[in-house]
Backbone as JSON Lines, residues from 0, in Angstrom:
{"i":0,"aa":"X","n":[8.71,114.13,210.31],"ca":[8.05,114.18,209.03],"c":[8.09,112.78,208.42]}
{"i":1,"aa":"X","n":[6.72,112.38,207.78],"ca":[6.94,111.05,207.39],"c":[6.89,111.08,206.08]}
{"i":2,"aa":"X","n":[8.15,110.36,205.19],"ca":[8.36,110.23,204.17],"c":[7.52,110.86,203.01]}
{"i":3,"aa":"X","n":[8.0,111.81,203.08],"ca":[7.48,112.93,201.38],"c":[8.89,113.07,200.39]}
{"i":4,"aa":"X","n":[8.43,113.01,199.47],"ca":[9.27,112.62,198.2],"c":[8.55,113.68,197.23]}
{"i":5,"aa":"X","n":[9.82,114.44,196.06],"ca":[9.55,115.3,195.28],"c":[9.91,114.69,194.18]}
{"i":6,"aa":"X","n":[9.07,114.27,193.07],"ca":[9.48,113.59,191.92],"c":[9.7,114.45,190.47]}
{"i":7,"aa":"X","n":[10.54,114.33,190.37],"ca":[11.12,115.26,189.27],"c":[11.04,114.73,188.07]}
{"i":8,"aa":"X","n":[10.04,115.18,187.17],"ca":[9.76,114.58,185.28],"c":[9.89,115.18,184.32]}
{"i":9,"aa":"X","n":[10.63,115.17,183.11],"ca":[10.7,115.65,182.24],"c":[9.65,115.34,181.23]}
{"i":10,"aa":"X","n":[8.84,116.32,180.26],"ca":[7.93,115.66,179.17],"c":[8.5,116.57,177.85]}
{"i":11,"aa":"X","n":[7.96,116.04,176.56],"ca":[8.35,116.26,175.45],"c":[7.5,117.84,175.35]}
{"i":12,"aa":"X","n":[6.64,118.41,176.24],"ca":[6.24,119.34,176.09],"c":[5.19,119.62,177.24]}
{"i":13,"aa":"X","n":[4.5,121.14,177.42],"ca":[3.61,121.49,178.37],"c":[2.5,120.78,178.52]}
{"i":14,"aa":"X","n":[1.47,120.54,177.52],"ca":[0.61,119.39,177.08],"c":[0.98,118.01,178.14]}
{"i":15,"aa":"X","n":[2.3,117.82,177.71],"ca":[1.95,116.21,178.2],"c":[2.24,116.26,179.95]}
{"i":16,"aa":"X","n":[3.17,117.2,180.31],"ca":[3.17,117.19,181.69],"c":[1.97,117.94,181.99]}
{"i":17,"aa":"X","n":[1.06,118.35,181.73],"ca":[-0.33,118.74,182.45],"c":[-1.11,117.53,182.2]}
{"i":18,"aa":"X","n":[-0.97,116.59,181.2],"ca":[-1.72,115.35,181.35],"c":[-1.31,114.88,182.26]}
{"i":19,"aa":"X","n":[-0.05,113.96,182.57],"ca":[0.61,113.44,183.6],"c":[0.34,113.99,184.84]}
{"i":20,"aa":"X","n":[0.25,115.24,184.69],"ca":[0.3,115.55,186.47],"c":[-1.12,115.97,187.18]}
{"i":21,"aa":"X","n":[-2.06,116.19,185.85],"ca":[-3.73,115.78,186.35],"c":[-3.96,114.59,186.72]}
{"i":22,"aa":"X","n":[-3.21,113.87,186.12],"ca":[-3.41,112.01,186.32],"c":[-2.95,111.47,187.82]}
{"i":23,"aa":"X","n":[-1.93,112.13,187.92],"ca":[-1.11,111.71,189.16],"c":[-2.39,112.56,190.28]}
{"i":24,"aa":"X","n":[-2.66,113.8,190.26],"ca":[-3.26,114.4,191.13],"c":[-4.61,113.86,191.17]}
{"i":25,"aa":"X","n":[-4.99,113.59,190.12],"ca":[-6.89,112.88,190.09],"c":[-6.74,111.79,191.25]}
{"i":26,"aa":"X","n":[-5.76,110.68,190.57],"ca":[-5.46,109.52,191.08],"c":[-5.16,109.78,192.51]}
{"i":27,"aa":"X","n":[-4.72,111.27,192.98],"ca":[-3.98,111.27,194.67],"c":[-2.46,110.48,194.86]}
{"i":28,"aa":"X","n":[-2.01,109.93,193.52],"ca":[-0.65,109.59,193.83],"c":[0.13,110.85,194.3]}
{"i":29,"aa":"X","n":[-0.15,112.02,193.97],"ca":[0.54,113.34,194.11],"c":[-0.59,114.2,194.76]}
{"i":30,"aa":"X","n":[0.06,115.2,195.26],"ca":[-0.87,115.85,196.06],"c":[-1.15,117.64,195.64]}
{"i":31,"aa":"X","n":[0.45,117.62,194.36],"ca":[0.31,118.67,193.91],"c":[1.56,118.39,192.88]}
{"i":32,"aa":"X","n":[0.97,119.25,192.02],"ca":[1.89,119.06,190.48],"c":[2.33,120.32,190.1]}
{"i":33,"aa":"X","n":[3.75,120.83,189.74],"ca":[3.93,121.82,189.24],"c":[4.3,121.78,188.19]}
{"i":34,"aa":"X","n":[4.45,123.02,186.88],"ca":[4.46,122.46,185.72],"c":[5.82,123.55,185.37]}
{"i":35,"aa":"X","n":[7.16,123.5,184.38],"ca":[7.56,124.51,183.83],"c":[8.12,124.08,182.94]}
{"i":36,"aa":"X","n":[7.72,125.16,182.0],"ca":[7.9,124.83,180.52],"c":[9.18,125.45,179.57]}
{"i":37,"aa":"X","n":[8.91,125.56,178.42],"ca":[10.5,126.0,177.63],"c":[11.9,125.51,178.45]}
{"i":38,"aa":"X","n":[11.81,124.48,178.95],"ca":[13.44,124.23,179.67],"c":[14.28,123.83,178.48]}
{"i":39,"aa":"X","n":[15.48,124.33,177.97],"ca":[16.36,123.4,177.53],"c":[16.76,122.2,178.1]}
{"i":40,"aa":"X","n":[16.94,121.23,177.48],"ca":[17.55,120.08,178.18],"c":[18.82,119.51,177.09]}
{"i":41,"aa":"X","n":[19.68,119.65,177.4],"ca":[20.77,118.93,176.63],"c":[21.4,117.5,177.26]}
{"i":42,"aa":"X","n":[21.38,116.61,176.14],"ca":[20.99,115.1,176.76],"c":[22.18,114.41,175.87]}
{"i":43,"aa":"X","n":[22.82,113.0,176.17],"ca":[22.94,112.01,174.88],"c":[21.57,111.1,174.71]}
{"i":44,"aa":"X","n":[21.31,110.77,173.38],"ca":[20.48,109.74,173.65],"c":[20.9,109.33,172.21]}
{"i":45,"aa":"X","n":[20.99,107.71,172.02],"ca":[21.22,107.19,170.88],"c":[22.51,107.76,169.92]}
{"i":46,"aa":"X","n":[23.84,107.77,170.51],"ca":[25.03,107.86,170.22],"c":[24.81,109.25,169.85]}
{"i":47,"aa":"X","n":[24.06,110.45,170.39],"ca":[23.83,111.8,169.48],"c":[23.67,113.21,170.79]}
{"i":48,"aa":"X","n":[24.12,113.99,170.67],"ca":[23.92,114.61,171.47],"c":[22.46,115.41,171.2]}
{"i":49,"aa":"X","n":[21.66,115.6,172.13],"ca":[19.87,116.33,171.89],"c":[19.98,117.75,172.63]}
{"i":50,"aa":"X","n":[19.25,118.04,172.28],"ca":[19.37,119.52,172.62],"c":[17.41,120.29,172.08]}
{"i":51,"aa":"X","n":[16.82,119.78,173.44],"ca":[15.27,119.93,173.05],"c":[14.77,120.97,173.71]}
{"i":52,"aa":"X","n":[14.08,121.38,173.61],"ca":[12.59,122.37,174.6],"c":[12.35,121.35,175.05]}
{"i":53,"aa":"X","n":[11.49,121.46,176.85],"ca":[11.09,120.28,177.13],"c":[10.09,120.8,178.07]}
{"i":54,"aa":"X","n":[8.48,120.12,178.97],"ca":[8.39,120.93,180.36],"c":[9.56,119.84,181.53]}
{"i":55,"aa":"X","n":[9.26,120.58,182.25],"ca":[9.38,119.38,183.7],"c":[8.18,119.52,184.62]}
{"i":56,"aa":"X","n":[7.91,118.53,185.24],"ca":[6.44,118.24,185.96],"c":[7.56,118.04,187.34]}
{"i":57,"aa":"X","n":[6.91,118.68,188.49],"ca":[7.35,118.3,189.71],"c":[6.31,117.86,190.55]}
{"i":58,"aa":"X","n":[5.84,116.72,191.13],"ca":[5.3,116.33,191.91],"c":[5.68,115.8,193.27]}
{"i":59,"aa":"X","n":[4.24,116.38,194.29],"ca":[4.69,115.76,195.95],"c":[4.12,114.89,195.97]}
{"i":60,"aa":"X","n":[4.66,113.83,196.74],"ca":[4.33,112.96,196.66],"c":[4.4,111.61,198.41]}
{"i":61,"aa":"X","n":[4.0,110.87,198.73],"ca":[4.5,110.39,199.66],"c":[5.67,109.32,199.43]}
{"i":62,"aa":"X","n":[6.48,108.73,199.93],"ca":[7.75,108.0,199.53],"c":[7.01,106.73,199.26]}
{"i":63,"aa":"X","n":[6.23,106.38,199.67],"ca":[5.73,104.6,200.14],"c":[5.03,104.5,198.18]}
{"i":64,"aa":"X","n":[4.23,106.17,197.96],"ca":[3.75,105.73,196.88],"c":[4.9,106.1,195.29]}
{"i":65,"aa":"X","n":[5.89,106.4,195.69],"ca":[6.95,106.73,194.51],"c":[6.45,105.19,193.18]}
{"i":66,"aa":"X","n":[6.63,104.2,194.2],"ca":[6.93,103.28,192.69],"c":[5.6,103.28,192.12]}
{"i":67,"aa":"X","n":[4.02,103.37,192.45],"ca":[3.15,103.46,192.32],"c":[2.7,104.35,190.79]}
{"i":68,"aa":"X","n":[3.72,105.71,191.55],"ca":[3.96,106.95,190.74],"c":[4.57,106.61,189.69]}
{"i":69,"aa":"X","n":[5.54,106.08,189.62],"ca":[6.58,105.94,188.39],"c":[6.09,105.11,187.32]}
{"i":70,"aa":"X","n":[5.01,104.11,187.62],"ca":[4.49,103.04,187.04],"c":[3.64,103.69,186.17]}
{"i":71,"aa":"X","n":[2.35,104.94,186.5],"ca":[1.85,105.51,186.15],"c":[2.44,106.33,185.21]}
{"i":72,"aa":"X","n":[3.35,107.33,185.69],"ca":[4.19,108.39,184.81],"c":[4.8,107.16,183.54]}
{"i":73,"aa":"X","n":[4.96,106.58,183.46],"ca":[5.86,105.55,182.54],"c":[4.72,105.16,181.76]}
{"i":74,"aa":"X","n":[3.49,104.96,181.89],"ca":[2.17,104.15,181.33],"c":[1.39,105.74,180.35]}
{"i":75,"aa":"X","n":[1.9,107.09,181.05],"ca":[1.38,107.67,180.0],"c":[2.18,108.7,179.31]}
{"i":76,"aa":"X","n":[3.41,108.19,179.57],"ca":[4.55,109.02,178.83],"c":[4.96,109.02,177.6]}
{"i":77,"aa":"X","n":[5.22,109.94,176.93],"ca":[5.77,109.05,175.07],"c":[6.74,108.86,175.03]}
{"i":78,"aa":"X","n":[8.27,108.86,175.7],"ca":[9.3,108.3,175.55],"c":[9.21,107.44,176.17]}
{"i":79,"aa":"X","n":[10.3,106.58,175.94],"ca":[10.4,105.41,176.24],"c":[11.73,105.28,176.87]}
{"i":80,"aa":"X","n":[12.01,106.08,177.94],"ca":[12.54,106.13,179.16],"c":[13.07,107.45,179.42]}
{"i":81,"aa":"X","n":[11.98,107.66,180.16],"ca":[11.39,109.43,180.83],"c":[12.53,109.55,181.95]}
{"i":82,"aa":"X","n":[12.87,110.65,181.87],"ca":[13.56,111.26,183.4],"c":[12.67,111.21,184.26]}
{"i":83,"aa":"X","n":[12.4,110.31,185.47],"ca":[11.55,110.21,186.49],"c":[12.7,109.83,188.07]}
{"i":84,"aa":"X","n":[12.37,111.3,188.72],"ca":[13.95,111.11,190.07],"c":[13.11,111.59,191.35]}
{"i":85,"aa":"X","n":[12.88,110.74,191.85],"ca":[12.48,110.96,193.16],"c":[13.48,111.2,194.18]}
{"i":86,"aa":"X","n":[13.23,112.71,195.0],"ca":[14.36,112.91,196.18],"c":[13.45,113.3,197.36]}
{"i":87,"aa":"X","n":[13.79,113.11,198.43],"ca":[13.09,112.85,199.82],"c":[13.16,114.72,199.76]}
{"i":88,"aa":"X","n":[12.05,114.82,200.91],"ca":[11.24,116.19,201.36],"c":[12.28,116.06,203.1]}
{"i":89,"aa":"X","n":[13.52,117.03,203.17],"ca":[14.24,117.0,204.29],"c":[13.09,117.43,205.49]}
{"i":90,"aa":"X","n":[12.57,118.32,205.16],"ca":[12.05,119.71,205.6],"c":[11.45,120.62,204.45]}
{"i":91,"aa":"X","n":[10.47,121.82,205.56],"ca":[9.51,122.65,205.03],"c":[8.79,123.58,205.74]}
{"i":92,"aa":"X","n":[7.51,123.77,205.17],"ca":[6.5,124.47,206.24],"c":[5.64,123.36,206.09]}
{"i":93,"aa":"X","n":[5.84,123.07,207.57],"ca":[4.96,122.1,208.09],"c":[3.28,122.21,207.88]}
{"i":94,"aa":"X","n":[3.09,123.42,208.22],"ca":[1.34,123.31,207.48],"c":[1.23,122.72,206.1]}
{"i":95,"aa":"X","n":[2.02,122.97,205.09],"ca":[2.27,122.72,203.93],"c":[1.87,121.33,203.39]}
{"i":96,"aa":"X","n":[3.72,120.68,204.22],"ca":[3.45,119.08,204.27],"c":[2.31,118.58,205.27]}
{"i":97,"aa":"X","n":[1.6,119.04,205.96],"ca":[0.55,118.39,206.81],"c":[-0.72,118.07,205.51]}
{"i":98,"aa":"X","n":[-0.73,119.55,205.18],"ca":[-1.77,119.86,203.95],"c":[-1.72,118.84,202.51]}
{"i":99,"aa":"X","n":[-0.56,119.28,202.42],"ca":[0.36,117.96,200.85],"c":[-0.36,116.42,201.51]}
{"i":100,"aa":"X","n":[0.21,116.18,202.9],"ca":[0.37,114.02,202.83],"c":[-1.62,114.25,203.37]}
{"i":101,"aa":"X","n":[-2.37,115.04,203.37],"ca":[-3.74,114.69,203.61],"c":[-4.53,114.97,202.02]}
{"i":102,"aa":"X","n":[-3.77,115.52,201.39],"ca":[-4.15,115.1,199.55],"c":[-4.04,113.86,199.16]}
{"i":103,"aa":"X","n":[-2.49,113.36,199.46],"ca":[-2.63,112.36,199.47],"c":[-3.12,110.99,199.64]}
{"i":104,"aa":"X","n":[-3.27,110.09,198.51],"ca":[-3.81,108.33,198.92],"c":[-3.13,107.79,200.36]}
């Protein structure tokens, strides 16, 4: 299997990870975007502990184009430093990933 990567994003809401992850998918940085919403996320940020609703956007992606991805996700995000974690694709159903890296750029 050649380098597939699952990028894991948090957004301030459902809205913005369906923007982000049409963007990523229009563009073919991703080959498929999943979206889920109402997550708690309990965080520090700015000496305070947060405690938000949030979605998370999961995208496939190929490894070569991760930084590509991140550049993008960062250019239409509203925080100003997004949870963006890319972890490698061990394994799967191979029709799947055959199907996923030919979406792909």
């Amino acid at each position: 299997m050649s380098g597939m990567n699952i990028v894991y994003i948090t957004a301030k809401n459902k809205a913005e990870a369906r923007k982000i992850g049409k963007e990523l998918v229009r563009q073919r940085l991703a080959g498929c975007a999943n979206i889920i919403e109402n997550v708690n996320s309990l965080y520090w940020w700015e000496g305070e502990i947060q405690d938000d609703n949030e979605a998370v956007l999961i995208a496939k992606t190929k490894e070569s184009l991760v930084p590509e991805l991140i550049d993008k996700v960062k250019s239409l995000h509203s925080y100003s430093c997004p949870c963006i974690i890319s972890l490698p694709i061990k394994g799967g159903n191979r029709d799947y990933l055959d199907w996923l890296e030919k979406e792909i750029k």
